[in-house]
C-alpha positions as CSV (number, residue, x, y, z in Angstrom):
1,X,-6.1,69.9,8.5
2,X,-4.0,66.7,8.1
3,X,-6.1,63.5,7.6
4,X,-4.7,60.1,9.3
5,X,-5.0,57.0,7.7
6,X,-6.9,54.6,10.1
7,X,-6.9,52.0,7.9
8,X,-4.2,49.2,9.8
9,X,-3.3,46.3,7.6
10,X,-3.5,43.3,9.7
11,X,-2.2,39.8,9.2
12,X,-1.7,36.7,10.9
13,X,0.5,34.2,10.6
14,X,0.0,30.6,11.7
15,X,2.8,27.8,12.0
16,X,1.7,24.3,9.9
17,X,3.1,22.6,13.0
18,X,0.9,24.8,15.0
19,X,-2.0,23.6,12.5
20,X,-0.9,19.9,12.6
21,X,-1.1,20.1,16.5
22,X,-4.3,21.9,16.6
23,X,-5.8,19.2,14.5
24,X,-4.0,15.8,16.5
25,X,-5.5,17.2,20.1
26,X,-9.1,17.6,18.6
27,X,-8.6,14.3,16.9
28,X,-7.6,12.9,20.3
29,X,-11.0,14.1,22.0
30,X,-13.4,12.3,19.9
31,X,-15.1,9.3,21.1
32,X,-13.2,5.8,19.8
33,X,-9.8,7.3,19.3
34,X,-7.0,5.7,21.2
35,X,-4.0,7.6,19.8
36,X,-3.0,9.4,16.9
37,X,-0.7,7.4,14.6
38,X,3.0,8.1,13.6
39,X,4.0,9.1,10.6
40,X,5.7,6.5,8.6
41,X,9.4,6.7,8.4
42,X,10.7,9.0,5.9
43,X,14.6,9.7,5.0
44,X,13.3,13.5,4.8
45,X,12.2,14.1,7.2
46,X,15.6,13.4,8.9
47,X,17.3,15.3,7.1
48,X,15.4,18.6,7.2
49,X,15.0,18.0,10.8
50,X,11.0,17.8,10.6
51,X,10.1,17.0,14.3
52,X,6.4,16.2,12.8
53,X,6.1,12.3,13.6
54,X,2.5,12.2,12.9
55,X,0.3,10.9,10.6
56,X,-1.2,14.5,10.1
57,X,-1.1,15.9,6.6
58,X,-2.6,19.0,5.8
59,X,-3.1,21.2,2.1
60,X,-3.3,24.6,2.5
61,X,-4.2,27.1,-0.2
62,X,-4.9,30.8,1.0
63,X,-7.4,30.2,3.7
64,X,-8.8,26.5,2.4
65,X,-7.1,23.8,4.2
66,X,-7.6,20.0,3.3
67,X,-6.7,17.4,6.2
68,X,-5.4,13.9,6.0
69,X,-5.4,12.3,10.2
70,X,-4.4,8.2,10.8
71,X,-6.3,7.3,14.2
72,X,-5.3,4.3,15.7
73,X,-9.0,2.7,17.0
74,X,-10.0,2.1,20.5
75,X,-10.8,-1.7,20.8
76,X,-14.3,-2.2,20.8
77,X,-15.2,1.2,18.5
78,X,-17.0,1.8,15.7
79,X,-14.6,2.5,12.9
80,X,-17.7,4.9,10.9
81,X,-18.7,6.6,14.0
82,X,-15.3,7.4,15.2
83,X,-14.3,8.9,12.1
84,X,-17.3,10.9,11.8
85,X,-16.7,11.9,15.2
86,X,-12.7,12.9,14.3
87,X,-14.0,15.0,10.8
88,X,-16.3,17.1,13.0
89,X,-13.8,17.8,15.6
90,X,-11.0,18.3,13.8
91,X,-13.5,20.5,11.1
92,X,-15.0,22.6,14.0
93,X,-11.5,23.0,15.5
94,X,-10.1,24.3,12.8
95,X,-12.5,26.4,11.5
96,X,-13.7,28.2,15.0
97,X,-10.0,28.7,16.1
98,X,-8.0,29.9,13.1
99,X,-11.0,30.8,10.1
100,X,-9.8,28.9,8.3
101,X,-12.5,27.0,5.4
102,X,-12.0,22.7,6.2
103,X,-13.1,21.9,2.6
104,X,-12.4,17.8,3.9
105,X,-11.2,15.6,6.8
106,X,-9.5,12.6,5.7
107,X,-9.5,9.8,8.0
108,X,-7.0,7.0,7.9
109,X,-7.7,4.2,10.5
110,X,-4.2,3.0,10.8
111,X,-3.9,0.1,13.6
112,X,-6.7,-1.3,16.1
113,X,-5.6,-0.3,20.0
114,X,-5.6,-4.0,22.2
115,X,-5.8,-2.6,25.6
116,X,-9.8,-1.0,26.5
């Protein structure tokens, strides 16, 4: 009697662009949060071709992942509360749709929107 080996190795593999854009759209639905800013110029990044104009930054070390995010403000918000707001979105984001552990949420308020 031959035995089979049920045992499948599984593994997923997740773009950091992927990442970056999973974390800019949940950014985008807390409260206060007009936009997400742009990444600041950078002779690299036109050179490698990097299509990542955001100001999203992310550290990833095995399943751990440290976020960076600039927010450009909604006139008339509260800085404090809107970047609690982002860190818990972007945390429960990440962490419900890919596993993977948030250990922090940066938040960079970068400009102040004029239009309400």
């Amino acid at each position: 009697m031959s035995q089979v080996d049920k045992n499948v190795n599984k593994t997923l593999r997740v773009s950091e662009d992927v990442i970056i854009e999973l974390i800019a759209n949940s950014a985008m639905e807390a409260d206060g949060v007009s936009a997400i800013a742009r990444a600041k110029k950078n002779p690299a990044r036109l050179i490698t071709n990097n299509k990542n104009v955001r100001a999203v930054k992310i550290e990833l070390a095995g399943d751990v992942l440290a976020v960076t995010v600039g927010i450009i403000l909604k006139n008339g918000a509260k800085a404090v509360t809107t970047a609690e707001n982002v860190q818990e979105k972007v945390k429960s984001a990440v962490q419900n749709m890919l596993n993977l552990t948030v250990t922090k949420v940066n938040v960079n308020i970068v400009n102040v929107s004029a239009e309400e």
